[in-house]
C-alpha positions as CSV (number, residue, x, y, z in Angstrom):
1,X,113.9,57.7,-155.4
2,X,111.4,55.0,-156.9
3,X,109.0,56.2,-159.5
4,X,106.3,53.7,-160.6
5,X,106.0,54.3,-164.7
6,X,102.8,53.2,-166.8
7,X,104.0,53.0,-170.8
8,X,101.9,53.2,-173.5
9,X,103.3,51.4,-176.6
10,X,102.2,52.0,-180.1
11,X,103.0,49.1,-182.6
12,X,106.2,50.1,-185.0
13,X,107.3,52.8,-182.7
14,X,110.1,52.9,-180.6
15,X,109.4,56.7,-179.4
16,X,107.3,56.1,-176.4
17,X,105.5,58.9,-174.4
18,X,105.4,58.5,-170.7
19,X,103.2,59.2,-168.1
20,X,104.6,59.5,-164.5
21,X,102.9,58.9,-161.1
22,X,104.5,60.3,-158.2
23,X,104.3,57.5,-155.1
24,X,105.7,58.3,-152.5
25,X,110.2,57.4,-151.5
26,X,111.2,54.7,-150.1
27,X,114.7,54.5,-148.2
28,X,117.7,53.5,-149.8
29,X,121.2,52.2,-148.3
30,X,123.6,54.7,-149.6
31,X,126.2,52.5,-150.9
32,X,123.5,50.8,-153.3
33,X,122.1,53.9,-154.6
34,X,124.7,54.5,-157.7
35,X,124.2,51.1,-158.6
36,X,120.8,50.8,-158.8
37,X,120.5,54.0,-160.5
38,X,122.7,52.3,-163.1
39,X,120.9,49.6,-163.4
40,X,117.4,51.5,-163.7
41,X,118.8,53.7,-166.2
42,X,120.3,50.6,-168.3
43,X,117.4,48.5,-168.0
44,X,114.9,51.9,-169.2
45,X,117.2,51.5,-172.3
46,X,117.1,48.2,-173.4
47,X,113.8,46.9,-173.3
48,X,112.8,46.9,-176.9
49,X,114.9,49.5,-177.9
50,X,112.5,52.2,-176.3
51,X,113.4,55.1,-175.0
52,X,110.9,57.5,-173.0
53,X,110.3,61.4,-173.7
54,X,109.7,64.3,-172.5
55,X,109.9,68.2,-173.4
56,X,113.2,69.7,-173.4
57,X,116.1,67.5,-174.9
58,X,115.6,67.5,-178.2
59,X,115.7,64.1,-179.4
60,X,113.4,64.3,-182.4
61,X,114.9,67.7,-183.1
62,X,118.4,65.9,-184.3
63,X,116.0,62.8,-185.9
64,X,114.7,65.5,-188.7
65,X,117.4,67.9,-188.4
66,X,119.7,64.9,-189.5
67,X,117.2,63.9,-192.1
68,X,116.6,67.4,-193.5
69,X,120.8,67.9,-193.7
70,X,120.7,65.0,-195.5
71,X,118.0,66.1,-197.8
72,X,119.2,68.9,-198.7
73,X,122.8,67.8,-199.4
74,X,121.3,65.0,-201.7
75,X,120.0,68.1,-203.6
76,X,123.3,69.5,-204.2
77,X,125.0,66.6,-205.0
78,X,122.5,66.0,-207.5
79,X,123.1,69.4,-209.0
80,X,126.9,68.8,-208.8
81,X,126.5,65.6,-210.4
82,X,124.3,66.9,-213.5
83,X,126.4,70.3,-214.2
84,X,129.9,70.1,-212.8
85,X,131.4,68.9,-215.8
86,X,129.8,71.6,-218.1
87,X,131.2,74.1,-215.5
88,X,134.0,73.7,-214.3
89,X,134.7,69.8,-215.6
90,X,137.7,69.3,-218.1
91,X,135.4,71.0,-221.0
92,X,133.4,73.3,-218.5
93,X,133.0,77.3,-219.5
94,X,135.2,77.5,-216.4
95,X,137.8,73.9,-216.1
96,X,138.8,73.8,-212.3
97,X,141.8,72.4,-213.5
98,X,143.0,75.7,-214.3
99,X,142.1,77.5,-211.1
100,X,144.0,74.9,-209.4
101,X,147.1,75.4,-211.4
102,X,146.8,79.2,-210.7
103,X,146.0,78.4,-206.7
104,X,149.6,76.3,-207.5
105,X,151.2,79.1,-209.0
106,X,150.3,81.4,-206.6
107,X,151.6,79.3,-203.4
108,X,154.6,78.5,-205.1
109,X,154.3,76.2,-207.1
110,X,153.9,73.4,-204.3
111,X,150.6,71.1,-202.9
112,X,151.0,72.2,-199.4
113,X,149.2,73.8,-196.4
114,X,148.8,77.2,-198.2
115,X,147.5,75.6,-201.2
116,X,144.9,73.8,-198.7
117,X,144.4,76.8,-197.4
118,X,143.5,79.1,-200.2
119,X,141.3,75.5,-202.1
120,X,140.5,73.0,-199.0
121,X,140.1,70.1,-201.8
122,X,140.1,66.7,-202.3
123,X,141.0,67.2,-205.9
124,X,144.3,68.0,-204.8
125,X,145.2,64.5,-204.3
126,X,143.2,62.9,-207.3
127,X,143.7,62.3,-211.0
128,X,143.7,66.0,-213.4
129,X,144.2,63.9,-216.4
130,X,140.1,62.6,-215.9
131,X,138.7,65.6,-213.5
132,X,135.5,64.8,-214.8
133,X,135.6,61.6,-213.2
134,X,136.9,62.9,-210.1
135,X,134.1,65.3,-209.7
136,X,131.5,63.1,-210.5
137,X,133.0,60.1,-207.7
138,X,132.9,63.2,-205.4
139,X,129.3,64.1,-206.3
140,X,128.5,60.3,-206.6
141,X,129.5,59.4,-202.6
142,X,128.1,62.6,-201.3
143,X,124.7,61.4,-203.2
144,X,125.2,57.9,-201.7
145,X,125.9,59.2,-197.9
146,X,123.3,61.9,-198.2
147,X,120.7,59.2,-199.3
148,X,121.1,57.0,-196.5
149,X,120.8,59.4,-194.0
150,X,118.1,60.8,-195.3
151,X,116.4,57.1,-195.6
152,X,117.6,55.5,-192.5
153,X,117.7,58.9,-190.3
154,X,120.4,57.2,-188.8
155,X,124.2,59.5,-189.1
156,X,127.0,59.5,-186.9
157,X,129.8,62.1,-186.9
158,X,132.1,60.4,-189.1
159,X,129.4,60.1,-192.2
160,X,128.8,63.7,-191.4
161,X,131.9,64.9,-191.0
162,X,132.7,63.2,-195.2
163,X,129.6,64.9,-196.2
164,X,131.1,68.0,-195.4
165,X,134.3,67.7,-196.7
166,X,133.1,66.2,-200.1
167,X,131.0,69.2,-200.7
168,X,133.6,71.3,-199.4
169,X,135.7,70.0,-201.7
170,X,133.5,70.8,-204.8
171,X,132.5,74.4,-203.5
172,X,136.3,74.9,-202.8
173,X,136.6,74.8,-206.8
174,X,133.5,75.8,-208.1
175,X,134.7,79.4,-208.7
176,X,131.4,82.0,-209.9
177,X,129.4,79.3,-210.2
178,X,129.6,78.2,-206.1
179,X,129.8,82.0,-205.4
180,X,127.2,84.1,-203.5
181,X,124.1,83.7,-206.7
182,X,121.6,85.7,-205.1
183,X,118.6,85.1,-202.6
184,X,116.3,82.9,-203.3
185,X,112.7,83.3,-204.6
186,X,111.7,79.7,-203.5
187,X,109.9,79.1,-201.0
188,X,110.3,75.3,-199.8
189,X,109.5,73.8,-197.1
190,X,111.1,70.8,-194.8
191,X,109.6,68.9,-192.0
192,X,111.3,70.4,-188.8
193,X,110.7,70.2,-185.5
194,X,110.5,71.4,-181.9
195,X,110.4,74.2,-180.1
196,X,113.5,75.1,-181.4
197,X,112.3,73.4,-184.4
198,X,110.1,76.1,-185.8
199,X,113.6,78.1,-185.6
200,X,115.3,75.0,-187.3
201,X,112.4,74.4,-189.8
202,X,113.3,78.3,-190.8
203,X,117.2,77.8,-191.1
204,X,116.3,74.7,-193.4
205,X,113.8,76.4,-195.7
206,X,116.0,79.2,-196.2
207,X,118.8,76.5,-197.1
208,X,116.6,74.7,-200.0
209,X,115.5,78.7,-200.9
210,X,118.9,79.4,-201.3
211,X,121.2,76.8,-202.8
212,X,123.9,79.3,-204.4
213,X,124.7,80.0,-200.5
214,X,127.0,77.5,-200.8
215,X,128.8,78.9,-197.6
216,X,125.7,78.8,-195.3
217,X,125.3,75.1,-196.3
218,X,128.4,74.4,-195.6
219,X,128.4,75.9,-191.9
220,X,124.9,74.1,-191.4
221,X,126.6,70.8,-192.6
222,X,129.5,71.4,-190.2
223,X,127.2,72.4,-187.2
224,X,125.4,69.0,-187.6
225,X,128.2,66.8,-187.3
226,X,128.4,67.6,-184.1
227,X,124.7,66.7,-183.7
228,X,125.8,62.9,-183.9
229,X,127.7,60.3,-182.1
230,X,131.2,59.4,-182.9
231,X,130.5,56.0,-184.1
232,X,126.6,55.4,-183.3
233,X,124.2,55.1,-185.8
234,X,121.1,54.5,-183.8
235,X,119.2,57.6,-184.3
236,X,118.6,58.0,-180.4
237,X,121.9,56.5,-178.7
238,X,121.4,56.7,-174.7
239,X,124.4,57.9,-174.1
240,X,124.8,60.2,-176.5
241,X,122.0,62.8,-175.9
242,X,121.4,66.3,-177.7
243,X,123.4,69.0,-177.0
244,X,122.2,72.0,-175.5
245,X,125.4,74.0,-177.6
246,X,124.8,72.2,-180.4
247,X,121.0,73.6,-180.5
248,X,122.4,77.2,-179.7
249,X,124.8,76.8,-182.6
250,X,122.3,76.3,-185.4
251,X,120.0,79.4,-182.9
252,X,123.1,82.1,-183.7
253,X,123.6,80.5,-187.2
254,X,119.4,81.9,-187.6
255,X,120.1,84.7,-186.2
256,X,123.0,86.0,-188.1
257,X,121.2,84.9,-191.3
258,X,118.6,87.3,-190.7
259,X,119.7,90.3,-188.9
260,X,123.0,90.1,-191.7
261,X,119.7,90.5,-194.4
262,X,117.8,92.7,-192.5
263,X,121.0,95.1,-192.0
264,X,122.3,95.5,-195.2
265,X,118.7,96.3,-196.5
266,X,118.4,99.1,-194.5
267,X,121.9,100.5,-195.4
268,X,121.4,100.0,-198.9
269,X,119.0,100.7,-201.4
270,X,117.3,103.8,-200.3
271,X,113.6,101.9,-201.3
272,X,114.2,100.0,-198.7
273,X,114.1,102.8,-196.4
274,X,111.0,104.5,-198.6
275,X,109.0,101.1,-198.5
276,X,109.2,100.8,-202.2
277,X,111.3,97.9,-202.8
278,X,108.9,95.7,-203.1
279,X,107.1,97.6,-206.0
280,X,110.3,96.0,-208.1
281,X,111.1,92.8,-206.4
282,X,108.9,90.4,-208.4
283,X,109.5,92.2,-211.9
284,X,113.4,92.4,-211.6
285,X,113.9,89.3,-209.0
286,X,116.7,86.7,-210.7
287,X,114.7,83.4,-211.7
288,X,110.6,84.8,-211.1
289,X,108.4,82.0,-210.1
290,X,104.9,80.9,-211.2
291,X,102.9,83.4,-208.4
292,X,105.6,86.7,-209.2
293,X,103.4,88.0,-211.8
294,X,100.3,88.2,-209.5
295,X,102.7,89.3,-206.5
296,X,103.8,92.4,-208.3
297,X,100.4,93.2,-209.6
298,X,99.6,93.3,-205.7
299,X,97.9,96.8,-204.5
300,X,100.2,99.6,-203.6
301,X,99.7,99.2,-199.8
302,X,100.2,95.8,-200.0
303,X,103.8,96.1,-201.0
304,X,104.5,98.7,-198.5
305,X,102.9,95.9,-196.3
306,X,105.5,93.1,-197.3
307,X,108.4,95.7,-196.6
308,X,107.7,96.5,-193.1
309,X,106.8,93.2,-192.1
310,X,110.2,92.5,-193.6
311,X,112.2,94.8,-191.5
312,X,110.4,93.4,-188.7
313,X,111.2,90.0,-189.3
314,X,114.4,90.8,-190.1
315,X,115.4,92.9,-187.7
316,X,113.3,92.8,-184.9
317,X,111.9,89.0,-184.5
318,X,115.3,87.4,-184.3
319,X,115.9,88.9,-181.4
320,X,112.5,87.0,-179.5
321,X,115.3,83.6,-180.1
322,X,116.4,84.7,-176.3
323,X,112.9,85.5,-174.7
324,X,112.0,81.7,-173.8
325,X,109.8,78.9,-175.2
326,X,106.8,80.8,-176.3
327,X,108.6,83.6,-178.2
328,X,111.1,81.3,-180.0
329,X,108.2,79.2,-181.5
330,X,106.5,82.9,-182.1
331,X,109.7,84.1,-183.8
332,X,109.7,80.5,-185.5
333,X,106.1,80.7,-187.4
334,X,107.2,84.7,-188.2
335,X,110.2,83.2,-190.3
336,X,108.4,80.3,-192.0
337,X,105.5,82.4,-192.8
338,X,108.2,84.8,-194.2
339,X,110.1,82.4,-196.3
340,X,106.9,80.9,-197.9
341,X,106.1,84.3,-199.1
342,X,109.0,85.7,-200.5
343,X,108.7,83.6,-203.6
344,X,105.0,83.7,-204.0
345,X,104.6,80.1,-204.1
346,X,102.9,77.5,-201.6
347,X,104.8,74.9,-199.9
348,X,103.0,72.9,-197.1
349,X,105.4,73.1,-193.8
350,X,104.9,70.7,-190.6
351,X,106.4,71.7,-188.0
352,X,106.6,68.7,-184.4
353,X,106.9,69.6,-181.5
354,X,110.1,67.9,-180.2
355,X,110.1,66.0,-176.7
356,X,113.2,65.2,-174.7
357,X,114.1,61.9,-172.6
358,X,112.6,61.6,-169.5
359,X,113.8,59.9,-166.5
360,X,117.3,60.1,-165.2
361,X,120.1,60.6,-167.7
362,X,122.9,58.4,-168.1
363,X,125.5,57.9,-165.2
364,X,128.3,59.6,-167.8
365,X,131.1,57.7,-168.8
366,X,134.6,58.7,-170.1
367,X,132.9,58.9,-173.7
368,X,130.5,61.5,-172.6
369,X,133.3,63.6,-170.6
370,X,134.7,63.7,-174.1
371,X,132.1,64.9,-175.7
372,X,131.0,67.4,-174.1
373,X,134.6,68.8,-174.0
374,X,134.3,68.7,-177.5
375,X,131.2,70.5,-177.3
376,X,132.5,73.9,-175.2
377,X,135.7,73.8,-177.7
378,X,132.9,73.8,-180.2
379,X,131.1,76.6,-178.2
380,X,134.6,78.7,-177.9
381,X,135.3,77.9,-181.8
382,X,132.1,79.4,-183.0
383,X,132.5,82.5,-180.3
384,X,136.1,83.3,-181.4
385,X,135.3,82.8,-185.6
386,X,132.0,85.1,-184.9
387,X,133.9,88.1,-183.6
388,X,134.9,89.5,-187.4
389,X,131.3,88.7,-188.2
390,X,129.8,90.2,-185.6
391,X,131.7,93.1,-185.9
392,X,131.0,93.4,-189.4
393,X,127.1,93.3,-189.1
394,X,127.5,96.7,-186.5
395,X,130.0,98.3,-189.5
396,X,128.6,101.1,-191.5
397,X,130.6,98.6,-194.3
398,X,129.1,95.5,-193.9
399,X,130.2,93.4,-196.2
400,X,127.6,90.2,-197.0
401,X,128.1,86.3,-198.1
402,X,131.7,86.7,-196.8
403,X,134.2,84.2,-195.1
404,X,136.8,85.4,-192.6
405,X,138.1,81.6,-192.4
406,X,138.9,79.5,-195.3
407,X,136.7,76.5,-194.0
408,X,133.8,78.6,-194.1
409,X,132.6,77.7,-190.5
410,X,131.0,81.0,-189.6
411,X,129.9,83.7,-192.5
412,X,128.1,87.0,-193.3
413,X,124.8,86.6,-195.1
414,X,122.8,89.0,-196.5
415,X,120.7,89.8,-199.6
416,X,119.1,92.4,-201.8
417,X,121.2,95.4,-200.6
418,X,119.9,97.1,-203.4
419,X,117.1,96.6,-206.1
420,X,117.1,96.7,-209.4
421,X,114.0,98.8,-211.2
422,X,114.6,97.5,-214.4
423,X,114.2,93.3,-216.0
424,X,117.7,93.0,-218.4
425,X,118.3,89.9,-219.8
426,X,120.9,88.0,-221.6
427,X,119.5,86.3,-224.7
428,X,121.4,84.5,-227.0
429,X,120.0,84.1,-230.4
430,X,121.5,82.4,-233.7
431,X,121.1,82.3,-237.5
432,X,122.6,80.8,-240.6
433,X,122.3,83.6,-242.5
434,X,126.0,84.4,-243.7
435,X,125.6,87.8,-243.3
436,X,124.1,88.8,-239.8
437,X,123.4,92.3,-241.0
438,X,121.1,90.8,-243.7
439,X,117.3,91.9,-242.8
440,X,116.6,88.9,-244.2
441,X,118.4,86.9,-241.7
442,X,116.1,84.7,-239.4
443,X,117.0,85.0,-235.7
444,X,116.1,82.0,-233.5
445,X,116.4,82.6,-230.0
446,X,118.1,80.0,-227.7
447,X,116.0,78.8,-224.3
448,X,117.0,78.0,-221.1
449,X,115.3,75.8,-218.6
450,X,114.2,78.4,-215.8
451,X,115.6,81.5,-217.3
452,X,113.3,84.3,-218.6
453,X,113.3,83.9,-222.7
454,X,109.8,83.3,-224.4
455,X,107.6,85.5,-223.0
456,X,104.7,82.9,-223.7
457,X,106.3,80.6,-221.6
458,X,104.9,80.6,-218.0
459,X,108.1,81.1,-215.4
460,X,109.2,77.8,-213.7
461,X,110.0,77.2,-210.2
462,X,113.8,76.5,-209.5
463,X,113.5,75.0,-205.8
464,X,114.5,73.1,-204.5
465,X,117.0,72.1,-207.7
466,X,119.3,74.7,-208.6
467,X,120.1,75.8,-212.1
468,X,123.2,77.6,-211.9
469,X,124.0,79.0,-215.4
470,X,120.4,80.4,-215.4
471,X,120.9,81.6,-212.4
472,X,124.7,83.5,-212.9
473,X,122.5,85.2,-216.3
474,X,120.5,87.3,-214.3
475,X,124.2,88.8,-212.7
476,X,125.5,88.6,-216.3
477,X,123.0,91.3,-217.6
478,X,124.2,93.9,-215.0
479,X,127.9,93.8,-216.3
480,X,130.1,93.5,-219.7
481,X,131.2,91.2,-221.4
482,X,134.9,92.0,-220.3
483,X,133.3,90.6,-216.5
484,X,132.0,87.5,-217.6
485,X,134.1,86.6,-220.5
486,X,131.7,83.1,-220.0
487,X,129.3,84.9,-221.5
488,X,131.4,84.4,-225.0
489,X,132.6,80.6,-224.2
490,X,129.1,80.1,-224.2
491,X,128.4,81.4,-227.8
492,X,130.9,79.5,-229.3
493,X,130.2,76.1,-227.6
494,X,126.8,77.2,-228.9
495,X,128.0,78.0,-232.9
496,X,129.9,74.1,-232.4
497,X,126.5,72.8,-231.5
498,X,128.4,71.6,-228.5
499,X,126.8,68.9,-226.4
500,X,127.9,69.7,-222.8
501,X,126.7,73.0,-223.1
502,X,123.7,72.3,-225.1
503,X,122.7,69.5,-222.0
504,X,121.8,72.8,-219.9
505,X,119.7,74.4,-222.5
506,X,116.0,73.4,-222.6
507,X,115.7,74.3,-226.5
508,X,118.3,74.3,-229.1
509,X,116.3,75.7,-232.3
510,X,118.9,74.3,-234.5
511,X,119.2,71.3,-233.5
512,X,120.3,68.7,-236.5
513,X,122.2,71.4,-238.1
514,X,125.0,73.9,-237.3
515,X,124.3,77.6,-237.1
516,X,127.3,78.3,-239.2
517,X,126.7,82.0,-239.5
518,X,126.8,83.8,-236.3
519,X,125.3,83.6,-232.4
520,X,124.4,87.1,-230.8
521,X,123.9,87.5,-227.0
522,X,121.5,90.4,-226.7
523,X,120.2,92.4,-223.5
524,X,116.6,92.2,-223.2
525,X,114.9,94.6,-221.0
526,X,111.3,92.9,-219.5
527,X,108.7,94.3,-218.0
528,X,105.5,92.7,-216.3
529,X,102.3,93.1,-218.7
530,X,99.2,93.6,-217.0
531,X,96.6,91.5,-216.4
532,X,93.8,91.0,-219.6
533,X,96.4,93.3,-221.9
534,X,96.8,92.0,-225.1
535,X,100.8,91.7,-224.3
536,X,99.9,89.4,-221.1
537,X,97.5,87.2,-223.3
538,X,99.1,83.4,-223.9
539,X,102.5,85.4,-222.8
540,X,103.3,84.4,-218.9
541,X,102.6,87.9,-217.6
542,X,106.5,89.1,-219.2
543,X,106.9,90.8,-221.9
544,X,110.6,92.2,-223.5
545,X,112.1,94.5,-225.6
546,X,115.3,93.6,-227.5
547,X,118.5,95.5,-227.6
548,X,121.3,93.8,-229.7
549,X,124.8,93.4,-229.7
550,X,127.4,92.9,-232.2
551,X,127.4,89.4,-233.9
552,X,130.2,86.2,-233.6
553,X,131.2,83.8,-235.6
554,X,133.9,80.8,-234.9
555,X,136.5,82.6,-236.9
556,X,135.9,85.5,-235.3
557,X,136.3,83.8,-231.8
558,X,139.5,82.0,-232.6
559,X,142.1,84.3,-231.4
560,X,140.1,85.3,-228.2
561,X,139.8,81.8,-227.4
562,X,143.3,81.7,-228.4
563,X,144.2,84.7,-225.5
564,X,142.3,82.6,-222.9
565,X,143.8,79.5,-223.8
566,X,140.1,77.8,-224.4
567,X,140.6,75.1,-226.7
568,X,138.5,76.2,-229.9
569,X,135.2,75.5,-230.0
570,X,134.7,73.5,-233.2
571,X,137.6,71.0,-232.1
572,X,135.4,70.3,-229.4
């Protein structure tokens, strides 16, 4: 059939819109047809680079999908590159040299499949004697390869495919500190697209929300290599065209993210059930941001307002992902909306309403045969590693943030099963006083960068960078000592005045001189002031009440350091 096509071009643009004139068929010999078809399709290619669009293939949808991966991997590489080494580097509060050698141990003593198994790593293979270096070259190309894509938009599957085995690799080791860290209370938002692209523009603002869900970026990462071409990097290769299973992947990933949250809620806290929950959530959430203060001093009805509207979007919206066009995008804004809320703070989100290639596709070629093979064993892979999970979101013991396969490829998700009613936080303080019982003994109290501390310091926002000690402090207060025996590493890297440790501290108050009487991590309970009260005056909105624990010194620590075979703190 001939079509007669008018084009209009805009400078700098290689996306071009098309508007199509029907005229009426003209007669073809049969045995040309193929050919000219062929040479239609190769010619609509070629000219200029440009290729025509319409609704319905998703073109731009991989463009910022691709870019937005990138983005947010650069993110985490950053954050790798910045803290690994005073968490889990050579000197780190946890050295992943040490889990590797019990991973070792555990196997039997041998570098094989189990061992791959149990820590999929590239530190396997390089140098223990400098891990520092090792995690910073891994943090260092993932920065490199994130940055172009994000820059170029162009990726293919290859780049993609190192991405996620580089951060694999430093999630793979990154013990508590990589763990499930809690939900967000960000709200960030990325240029997505489409009409599937208000559903992708929620998956990738819940991703910058919620950077200790290191599993969900890694199934995200590992959905979008198979976004790309094998060895293309054109960001829209003609033969190479979205895939319609490729799109449904990152649909169920949605979906499972939020009826896994939306599930546990209700078979959790009982608040949640009361509509109450939200009468806490600001006050008690783990890093609060600048708007939580005025969020929790919200009217009564309004919280019971933000919980049913959760439940709904949780439970109920995901579900409109099936009904067709106009109830995805509905189900879309719903989730966006959501996200930008649950923090408090605002965050401008675009959302572009993707449009797919017109014309004829390609003739296909062995190449695209290929592919889309790839594609169903794709679609059978993510059926088959979804049963457990699917099974576990109808169990009355659902289980969330969980991995039934060691490459993390699909996962539970899930947040705030329960709420806490009460701020506690962990607050270390030091003196030089040589007696800490002395009531003469000045106390100066230690601050982190996003953590509660001073309560005249306004609270920061944490997205889309990711501070992971402060983060791990707000689980710390909930638990002893004995459970995060960190918490003590800490406080004597602290009494040497130790400079890896100090770099994640936003105030040392003795800095210049050693505290070489004792450190003290204290449990503060915090509440919200209220608005005008003299306690809310020049203090943030946060006010605390100190409950103190017993004292260390570095002699005092030796032998415990000693029992966990930590080298001692003032050799450092």
């Amino acid at each position: 059939m001939a079509t007669s096509v008018q084009s209009v071009e805009t400078e700098g643009n290689t996306l071009r819109k098309r508007r199509t004139d029907s005229v009426k068929p003209t007669a073809k010999p049969r045995h040309h047809s193929s050919e000219t078809d062929a040479e239609d399709v190769q010619t609509k290619y070629d000219k200029k680079g440009a290729v025509s669009l319409q609704t319905g293939t998703f073109w731009l949808t991989r463009i910022v999908l691709l870019r937005s991966i990138a983005f947010i991997y650069l993110v985490a590489f950053c954050v790798a590159l910045n803290q690994n080494k005073q968490l889990i580097g050579q000197r780190g509060l946890t050295p992943c040299t040490e889990y590797l050698r019990s991973v070792k141990r555990y196997v039997g003593g041998k570098v094989d499949t189990s061992a791959l198994a149990y820590a999929p790593t590239l530190l396997w293979f390089l140098d223990w004697t400098d891990v520092d270096s090792s995690l910073d070259s891994l943090a260092l190309a993932g920065l490199g390869l994130s940055g172009f894509v994000l820059l170029s938009g162009k990726a293919n599957m290859l780049i993609m495919a190192l991405l996620w085995v580089l951060y694999h690799s430093l999630v793979s080791v990154g013990q508590l500190w990589y763990s499930f860290v809690g939900q967000g209370t960000c709200s960030a938002g990325l240029r997505s697209v489409s009409v599937p692209g208000l559903l992708m523009s929620q998956l990738l603002i819940i991703l910058v929300c919620n950077q200790g869900w290191e599993s969900q970026l890694l199934e995200t990462g590992f959905l979008g290599i198979f976004l790309c071409p094998l060895w293309s990097l054109a960001q829209v290769p003609p033969r190479c065209p979205p895939s319609r299973i490729s799109i449904w992947t990152f649909r169920w990933l949605i979906v499972r993210i939020m009826l896994g949250a939306g599930l546990i809620k209700i078979r959790g806290d009982r608040c949640w059930r009361d509509l109450t929950c939200m009468d806490y959530h600001y006050e008690t959430q783990p890093v609060p941001s600048p708007m939580s203060y005025y969020m929790h001093r919200s009217p009564w009805w309004f919280h019971r307002f933000e919980t049913l509207s959760n439940h709904f979007i949780e439970l109920i919206a995901p579900f409109l992902t099936f009904l067709g066009r106009r109830l995805c995008m509905a189900n879309g804004a719903l989730q966006i909306l959501f996200q930008a809320a649950l923090g408090g703070a605002k965050r401008a989100v675009s959302t572009i309403q993707s449009q797919e290639a017109a014309g004829r596709t390609p003739p296909p070629t062995r190449g695209m045969l290929v592919r889309r093979a790839v594609q169903v064993s794709l679609a059978l892979l993510i059926g088959y590693l979804s049963v457990p999970v699917v099974m576990n979101l109808f169990s009355s013991r659902q289980v969330m943030n969980t991995s039934f396969d060691p490459l993390r490829i699909v996962n539970t998700y899930g947040a705030f099963g329960s709420v806490t009613k009460e701020r506690t936080e962990v607050v270390f303080q030091g003196t030089l006083s040589s007696d800490p019982q002395d009531e003469a003994a000045v106390w100066e109290e230690y601050q982190f960068v996003c953590k509660p501390g001073d309560v005249r310091r306004r609270p920061c926002l944490i997205s889309p960078y990711h501070y992971r000690l402060d983060w791990l402090m707000w689980f710390a207060a909930f638990q002893t000592y004995e459970q995060n025996e960190w918490v003590i590493h800490i406080a004597g890297r602290l009494l040497a005045n130790d400079s890896s440790i100090l770099s994640l501290i936003q105030h040392n108050p003795f800095h210049g001189r050693t505290p070489d009487g004792f450190v003290e991590s204290t449990l503060s309970t915090s509440s919200v002031s209220r608005v005008a009260s003299a306690r809310a005056r020049g203090s943030g909105g946060f006010a605390s009440v100190w409950v103190p624990t017993s004292p260390v010194d570095l002699p005092g620590l030796r032998k415990y350091f000693q029992s966990r075979n930590w080298p001692h703190p003032d050799i450092y």
